[in-house]
C-alpha positions as CSV (number, residue, x, y, z in Angstrom):
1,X,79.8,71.8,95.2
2,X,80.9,75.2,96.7
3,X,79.9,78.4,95.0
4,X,83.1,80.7,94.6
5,X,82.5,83.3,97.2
6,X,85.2,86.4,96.8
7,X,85.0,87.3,100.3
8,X,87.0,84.2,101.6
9,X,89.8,85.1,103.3
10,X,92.3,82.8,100.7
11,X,91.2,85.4,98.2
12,X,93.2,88.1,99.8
13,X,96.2,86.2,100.8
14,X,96.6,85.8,96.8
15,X,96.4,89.8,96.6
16,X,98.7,90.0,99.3
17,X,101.5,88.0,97.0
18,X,100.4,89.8,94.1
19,X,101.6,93.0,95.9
20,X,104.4,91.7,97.1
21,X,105.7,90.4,93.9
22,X,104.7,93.8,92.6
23,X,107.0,95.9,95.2
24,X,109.4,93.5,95.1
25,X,109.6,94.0,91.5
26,X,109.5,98.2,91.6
27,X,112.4,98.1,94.7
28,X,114.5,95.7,91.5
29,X,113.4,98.1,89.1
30,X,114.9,101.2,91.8
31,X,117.8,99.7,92.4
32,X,118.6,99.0,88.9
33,X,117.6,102.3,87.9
34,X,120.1,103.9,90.6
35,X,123.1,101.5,89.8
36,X,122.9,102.9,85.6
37,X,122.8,106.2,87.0
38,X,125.7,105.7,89.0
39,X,128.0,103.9,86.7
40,X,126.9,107.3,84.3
41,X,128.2,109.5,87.1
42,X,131.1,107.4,87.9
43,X,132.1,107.3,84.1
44,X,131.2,111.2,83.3
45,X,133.3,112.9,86.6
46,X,136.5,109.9,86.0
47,X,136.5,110.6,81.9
48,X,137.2,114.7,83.6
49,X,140.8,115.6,83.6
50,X,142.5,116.4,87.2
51,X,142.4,120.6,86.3
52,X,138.4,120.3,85.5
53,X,138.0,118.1,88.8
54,X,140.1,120.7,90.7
55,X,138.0,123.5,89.3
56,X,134.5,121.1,91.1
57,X,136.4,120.8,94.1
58,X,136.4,117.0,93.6
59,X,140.0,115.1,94.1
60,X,140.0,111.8,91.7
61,X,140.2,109.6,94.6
62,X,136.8,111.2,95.9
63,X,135.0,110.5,92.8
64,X,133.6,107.5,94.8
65,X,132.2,109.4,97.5
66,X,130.9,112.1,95.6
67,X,128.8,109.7,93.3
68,X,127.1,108.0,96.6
69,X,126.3,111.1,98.2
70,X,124.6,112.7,94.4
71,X,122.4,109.2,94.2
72,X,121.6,109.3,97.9
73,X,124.1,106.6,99.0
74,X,125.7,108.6,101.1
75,X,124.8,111.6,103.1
76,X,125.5,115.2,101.1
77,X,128.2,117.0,103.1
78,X,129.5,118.6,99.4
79,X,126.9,120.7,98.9
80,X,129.1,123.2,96.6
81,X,130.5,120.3,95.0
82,X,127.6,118.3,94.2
83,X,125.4,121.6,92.7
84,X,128.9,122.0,90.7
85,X,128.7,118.1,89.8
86,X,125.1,118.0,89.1
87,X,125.7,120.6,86.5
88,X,128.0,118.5,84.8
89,X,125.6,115.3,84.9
90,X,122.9,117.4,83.2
């Protein structure tokens, strides 16, 4: 009979899938995380009417656009825009 010995190597291939599992799990968590906060976006800026969106500099058809670049989607080439839309989310 074998004595358990922690130091053989099958010991830390289990640790290795524990981690995985574990990021896996926090990169699910992430990604839900950013998909509520962009259906809240996407909901807050299309429930504006046209004049408020107007006064953001935001056209309803770029509501899209503008949501990706504020959760990091997309690259930010609003920057007046989004500081204006961020206010809003707030």
């Amino acid at each position: 009979m074998t004595a358990y010995n922690p130091s053989i190597p099958h010991t830390t291939a289990w640790q290795r899938i524990v981690q995985t599992i574990a990021e896996a799990a926090q990169r699910v968590t992430e990604a839900a995380a950013r998909a509520r906060r962009q259906r809240k976006l996407m909901r807050e800026l299309e429930e504006l009417d046209d004049h408020m969106l107007r006064d953001i500099g935001v056209h309803r058809t770029e509501i899209g656009s503008v949501v990706a670049e504020l959760i990091g989607a997309a690259p930010a080439t609003r920057r007046k825009v989004l500081q204006s839309a961020t206010r809003l989310a707030a």
